[in-house]
N, C-alpha and C positions, 0 to 999 in steps of 0.2 A: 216132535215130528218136523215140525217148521226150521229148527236146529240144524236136523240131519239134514234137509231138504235143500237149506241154504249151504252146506259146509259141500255136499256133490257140486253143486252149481259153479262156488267159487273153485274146485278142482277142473271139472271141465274146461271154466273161463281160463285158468292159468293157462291149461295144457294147450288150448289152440292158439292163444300168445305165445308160449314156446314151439308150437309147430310152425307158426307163421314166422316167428323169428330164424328158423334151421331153414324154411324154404327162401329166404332173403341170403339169411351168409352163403346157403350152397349156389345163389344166383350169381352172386361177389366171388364168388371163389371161381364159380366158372367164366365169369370176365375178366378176372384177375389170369386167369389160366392162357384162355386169347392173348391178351395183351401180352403174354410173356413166349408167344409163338413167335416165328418169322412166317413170314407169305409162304415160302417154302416149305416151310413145314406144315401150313396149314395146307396149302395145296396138297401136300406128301400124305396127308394123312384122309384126304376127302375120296374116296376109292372111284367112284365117277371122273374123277379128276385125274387118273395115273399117267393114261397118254399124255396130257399136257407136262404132268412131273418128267417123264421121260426125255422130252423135246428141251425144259427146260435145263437136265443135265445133259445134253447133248451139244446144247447151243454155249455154254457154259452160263445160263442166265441163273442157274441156281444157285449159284454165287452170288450173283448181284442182289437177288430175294434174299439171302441169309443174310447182307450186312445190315446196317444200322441206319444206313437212308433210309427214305421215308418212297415209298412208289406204291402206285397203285395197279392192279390188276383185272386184266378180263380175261376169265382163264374158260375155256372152250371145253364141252363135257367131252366124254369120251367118241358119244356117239357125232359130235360134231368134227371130229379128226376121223373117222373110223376113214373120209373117203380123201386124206390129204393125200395129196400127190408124192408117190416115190423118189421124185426128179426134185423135190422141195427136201424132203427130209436127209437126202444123199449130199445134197450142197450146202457145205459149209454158210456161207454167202448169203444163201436163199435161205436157207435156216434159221440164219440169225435174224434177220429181217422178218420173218415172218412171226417168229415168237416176239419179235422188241415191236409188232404191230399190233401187241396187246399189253403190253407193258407202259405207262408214264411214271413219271417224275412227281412226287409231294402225291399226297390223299386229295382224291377225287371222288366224293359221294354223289351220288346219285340222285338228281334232282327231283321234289317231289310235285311240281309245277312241269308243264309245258315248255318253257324252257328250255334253253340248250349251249352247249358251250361247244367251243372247238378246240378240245384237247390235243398236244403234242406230243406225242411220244415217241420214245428213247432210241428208235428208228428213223428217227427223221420226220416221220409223215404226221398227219392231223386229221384225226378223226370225230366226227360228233357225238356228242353223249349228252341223253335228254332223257326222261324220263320213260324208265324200260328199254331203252333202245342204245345201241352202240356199234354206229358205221350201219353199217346193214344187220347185225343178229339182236336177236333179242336179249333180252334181260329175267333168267330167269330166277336168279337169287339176288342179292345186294347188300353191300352195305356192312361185310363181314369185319370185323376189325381186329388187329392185328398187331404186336408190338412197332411192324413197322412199318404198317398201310393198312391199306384198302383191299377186299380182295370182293370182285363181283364175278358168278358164274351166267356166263351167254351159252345159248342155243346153237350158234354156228359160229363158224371161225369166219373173220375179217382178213377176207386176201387182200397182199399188199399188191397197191395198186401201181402204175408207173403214173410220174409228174404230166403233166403238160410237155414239156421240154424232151423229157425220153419218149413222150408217146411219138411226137415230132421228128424227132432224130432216127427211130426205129420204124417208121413209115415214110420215109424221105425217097424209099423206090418206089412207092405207090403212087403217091401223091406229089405232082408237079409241085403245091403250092409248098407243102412243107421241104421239097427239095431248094426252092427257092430262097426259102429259111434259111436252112444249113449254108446254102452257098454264098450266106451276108457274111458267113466267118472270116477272119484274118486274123495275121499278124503283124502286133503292133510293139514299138519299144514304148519303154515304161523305165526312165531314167531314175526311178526311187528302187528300183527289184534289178539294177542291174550293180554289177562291181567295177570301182574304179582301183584302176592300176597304175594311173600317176594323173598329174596336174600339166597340162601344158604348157611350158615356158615361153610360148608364143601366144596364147591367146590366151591363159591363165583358166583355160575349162577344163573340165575332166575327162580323162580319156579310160574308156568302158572299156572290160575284157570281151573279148569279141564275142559273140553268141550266147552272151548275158545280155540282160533287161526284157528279151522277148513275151510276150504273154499274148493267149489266142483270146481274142475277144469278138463277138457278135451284133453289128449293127441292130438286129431285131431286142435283142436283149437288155443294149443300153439306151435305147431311143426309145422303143415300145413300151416292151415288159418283159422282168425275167420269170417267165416262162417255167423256170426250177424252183421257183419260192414256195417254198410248201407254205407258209404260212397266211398266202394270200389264196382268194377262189378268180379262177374266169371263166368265162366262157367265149369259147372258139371257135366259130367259122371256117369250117375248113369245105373248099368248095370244088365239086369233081374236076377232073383234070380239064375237060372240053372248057367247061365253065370259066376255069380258073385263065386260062389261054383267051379267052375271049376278052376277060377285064382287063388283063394286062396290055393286050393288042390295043383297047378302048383308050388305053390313056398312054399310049407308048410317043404319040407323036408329039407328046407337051414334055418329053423328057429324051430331047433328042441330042445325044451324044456323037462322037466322033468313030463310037465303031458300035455294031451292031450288038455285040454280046454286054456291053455297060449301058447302052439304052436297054436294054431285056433288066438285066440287073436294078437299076433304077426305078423301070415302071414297075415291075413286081414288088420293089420293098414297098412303094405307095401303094400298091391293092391290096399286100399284105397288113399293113401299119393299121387300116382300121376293121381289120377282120378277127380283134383279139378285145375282147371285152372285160375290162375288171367285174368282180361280182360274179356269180353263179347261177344262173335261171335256170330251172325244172323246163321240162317242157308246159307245163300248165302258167309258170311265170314268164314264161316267154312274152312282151309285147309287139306290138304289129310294126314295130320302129325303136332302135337304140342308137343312140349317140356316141360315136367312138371317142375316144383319147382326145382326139383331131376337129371336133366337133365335125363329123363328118356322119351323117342320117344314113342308115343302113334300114333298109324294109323287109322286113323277114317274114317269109310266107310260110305258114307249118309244114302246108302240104309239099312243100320243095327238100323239107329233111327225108332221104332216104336212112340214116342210120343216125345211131346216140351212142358215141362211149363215154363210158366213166373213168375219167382219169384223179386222182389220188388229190389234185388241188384243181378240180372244175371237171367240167363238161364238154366232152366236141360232138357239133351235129355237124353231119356233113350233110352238104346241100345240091342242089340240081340247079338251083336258079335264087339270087340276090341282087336285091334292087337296090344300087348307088348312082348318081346321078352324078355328071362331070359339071355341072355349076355347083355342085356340093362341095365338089373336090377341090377346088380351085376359090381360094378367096382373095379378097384384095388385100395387094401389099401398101403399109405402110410405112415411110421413113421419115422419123422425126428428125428437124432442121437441127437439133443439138448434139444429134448423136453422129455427127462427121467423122470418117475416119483418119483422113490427114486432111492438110491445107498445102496452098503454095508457100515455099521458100524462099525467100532471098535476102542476098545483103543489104538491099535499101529499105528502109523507109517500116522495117518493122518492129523496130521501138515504138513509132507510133502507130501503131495498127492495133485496130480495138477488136478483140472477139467477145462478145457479149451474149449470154444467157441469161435470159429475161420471162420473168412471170407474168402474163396479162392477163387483162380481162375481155372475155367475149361478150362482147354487148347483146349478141344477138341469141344468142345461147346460155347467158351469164352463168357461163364457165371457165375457170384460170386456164391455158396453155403456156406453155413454153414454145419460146421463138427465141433464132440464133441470128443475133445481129455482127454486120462486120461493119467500120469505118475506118477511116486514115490511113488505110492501108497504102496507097502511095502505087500501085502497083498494077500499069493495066493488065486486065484478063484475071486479075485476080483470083483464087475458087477455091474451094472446099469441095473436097471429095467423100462420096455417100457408094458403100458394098452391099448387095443384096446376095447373100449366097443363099443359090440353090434354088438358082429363081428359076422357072418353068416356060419354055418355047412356046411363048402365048404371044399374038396379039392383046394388046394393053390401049386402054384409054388413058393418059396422064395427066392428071390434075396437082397442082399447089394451093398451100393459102400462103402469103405472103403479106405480110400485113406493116406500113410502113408508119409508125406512130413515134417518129420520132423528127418533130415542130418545132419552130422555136417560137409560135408566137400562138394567142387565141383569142383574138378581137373580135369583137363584135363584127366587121368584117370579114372574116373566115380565118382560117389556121393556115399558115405557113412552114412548108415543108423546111426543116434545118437541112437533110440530107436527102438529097436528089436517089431513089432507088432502083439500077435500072441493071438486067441481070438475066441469063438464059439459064436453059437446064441443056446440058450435055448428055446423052444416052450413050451409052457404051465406051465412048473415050471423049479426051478433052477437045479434039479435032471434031467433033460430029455437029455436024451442024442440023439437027432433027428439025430443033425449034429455034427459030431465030430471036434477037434480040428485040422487048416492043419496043414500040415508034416511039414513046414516052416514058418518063418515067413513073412508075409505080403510084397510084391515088396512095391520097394518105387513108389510112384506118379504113382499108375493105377487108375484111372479116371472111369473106365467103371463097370458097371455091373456084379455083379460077381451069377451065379444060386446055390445057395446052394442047393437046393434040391425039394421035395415036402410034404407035410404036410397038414394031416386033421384033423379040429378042429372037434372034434363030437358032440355037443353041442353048441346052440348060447349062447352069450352072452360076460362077458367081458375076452380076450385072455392075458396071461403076455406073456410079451418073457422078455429073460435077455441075454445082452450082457456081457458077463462072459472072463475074462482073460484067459490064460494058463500060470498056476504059476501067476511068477511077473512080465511079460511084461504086455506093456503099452497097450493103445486100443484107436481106432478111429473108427468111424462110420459117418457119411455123411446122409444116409437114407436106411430103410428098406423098400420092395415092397411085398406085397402079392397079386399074383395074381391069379383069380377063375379061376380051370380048370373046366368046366361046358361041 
């Protein structure tokens, strides 16, 4: 009895070892199975999924699903197409863009953390994908795999959105500030894009075919930010028309030009320039204050957002009311003594003439600067010339440090000056006589700040000064300060 009893038991035992091993190979066999699908096909064969099969052979994307790259997919059920727009499936264009906004490049699995990445895909744009979620729909399958990706099914379709840049360009009749934008464009040559048709045997340069090298390029774009980068977020300030007319008028008279439509131009790109924020803030990540590009303090009040769009790399709230301050705006200029743009010329006496840049040390600070010394120059009036471009129609306070440590003696007695330093500063030409020359020459080793005076540029744009000798003493400089009396 015990026999028989043991010999069923060992029968049983076998047989669910052999069932359990046929539910294992047919698990193998059906991932061996996947694996040997394309996206395409797997989408082709998911019946919830036909609208998107459709779109895909329409757009020609189910070609790109059948080869042998590797992409990944968020393919939208049917009921999430059931209300896509006619005007999208009719345009070629729009078509394809709308299907390659759920399309990327290489396997993309679906995070099982919080988490999130900002995926690119095969349209250009950059959408986030985190766990269950992708752009705005949901996630409600994942994860399926495939010979030759990923394939995940979402809830809704992810419309493609426009950039920063096209939102900009496509609201330029609305919107004074973004027309402002668009009017920073021009044409510029670009001597690397353009063709040459011969060498000149006169000047030995190249001479361009005519209406080659041009390329349209955007002060806001190359100075700010571009604006079209999908792969960057911002956030935008865009502020109603009245509003926007107000800042501009606010700072128009520190950028005053020779005609009226290039001072408008000028003040608007500076109201513009710190109205574009790198980074992305929700309205909930908004803070009461952000720091532009420019380090220029913008105070951002919620209640002044009348509207939020979402544009495709960031966010625009437009505003009623923005709080920037014109001592914000406006900082002081510095020019360091080494960084001269020419010098005077002449045929005497400049084999000896010494231009020396020099490391020191500030005693009072004990911090190293750089100071530009000259001697032997031989040469009354002597000077170095210093450009400030795109300096601003401000009243200025003007300060130097000028530090003259160059003795030849250190006695218990006191220190004697080697080279006597005695030297004006010229504002706007070498003829100005703003600030006069001092009564003396220059203490040795004073360290500090010295206020020469005050001085208004009348006009923006670019300032000379000239540090000019008296006679044939020598000259030092360290750094000049201009700062906005506002």
């Amino acid at each position: 009895m015990k026999i028989r009893y043991l010999y069923f038991l060992l029968i049983a035992f076998w047989g669910t070892i052999l069932l359990s091993c046929k539910t294992w190979d047919d698990r193998l066999v059906s991932a061996n199975d996947d694996l040997g699908k394309t996206l395409f096909a797997e989408i082709s064969a998911q019946t919830n999924l036909s609208k998107f099969k459709e779109i895909l052979e329409k757009s020609g994307y189910s070609k790109v699903l059948s080869s042998s790259k590797n992409y990944t997919v968020w393919a939208p059920t049917n009921d999430a197409l059931a209300s896509l727009s006619t005007t999208i499936i009719n345009d070629s264009v729009a078509l394809k863009a709308f299907v390659g906004n759920h399309i990327a490049l290489q396997s993309h699995v679906m995070p099982t953390t919080t988490t999130t990445e900002s995926v690119g895909l095969v349209n250009g744009k950059y959408v986030t994908f985190g766990k269950d979620i992708f752009g705005t729909a949901a996630i409600t399958s994942s994860n399926k795999y495939v010979g030759n990706g990923v394939l995940h099914i979402i809830g809704s379709a992810v419309q493609v959105l426009p950039s920063l840049w096209e939102y900009v360009n496509t609201t330029k009749g609305t919107y004074a500030q973004n027309s402002a934008i668009i009017n920073l464009t021009s044409q510029v040559f670009n001597a690397s894009k353009a063709t040459i048709d011969s060498i000149s045997a006169t000047t030995g340069l190249p001479v361009y075919r005519p209406g080659t090298g041009f390329e349209t390029v955007n002060a806001f774009t190359q100075k700010v930010y571009d604006l079209n980068d999908e792969s960057k977020k911002y956030t935008y300030f865009l502020l109603a028309n009245d509003v926007f007319t107000q800042e501009v008028t606010k700072i128009s008279p520190y950028f005053k030009t020779s005609t009226t439509d290039s001072t408008y131009r000028k003040a608007a790109y500076e109201t513009i320039k710190d109205l574009a924020i790198e980074g992305e803030y929700s309205i909930n990540q908004l803070p009461a204050t952000l720091k532009s590009k420019f380090d220029v303090t913008l105070a951002i009040d919620k209640s002044a957002i009348v509207q939020t769009i979402k544009v495709s790399n960031g966010t625009v709230y437009v505003l009623n009311k923005i709080g920037v301050t014109i001592n914000d705006k406006f900082k002081p200029i510095i020019v360091e003594g080494e960084n001269y743009a020419s010098r005077m010329t002449t045929a005497s006496s400049l084999a000896s003439t010494v231009i020396a840049v020099r490391t020191l040390l500030n005693p009072l600070t004990n911090t190293n600067f750089k100071s530009v010394f000259v001697v032997g120059h031989g040469n009354s009036g002597f000077w170095l010339r210093y450009n400030l471009p795109e300096t601003p129609s401000i009243k200025y306070k003007v300060y130097w440090v000028a530090v003259n440590d160059l003795y030849g003696s250190n006695t218990a007695t006191g220190e004697t000056a080697t080279f006597a330093i005695n030297q004006k500063l010229s504002m706007g030409s070498l003829s100005s006589a703003t600030f006069a020359y001092p009564a003396a020459a220059l203490p040795v080793k004073n360290y500090t700040e010295q206020l020469l005076g005050e001085y208004t540029v009348s006009s923006y744009g670019t300032l000379s000064l000239y540090l000019v000798a008296n006679g044939t003493n020598a000259m030092a400089l360290d750094y000049i300060k201009l700062v906005p009396v506002l």
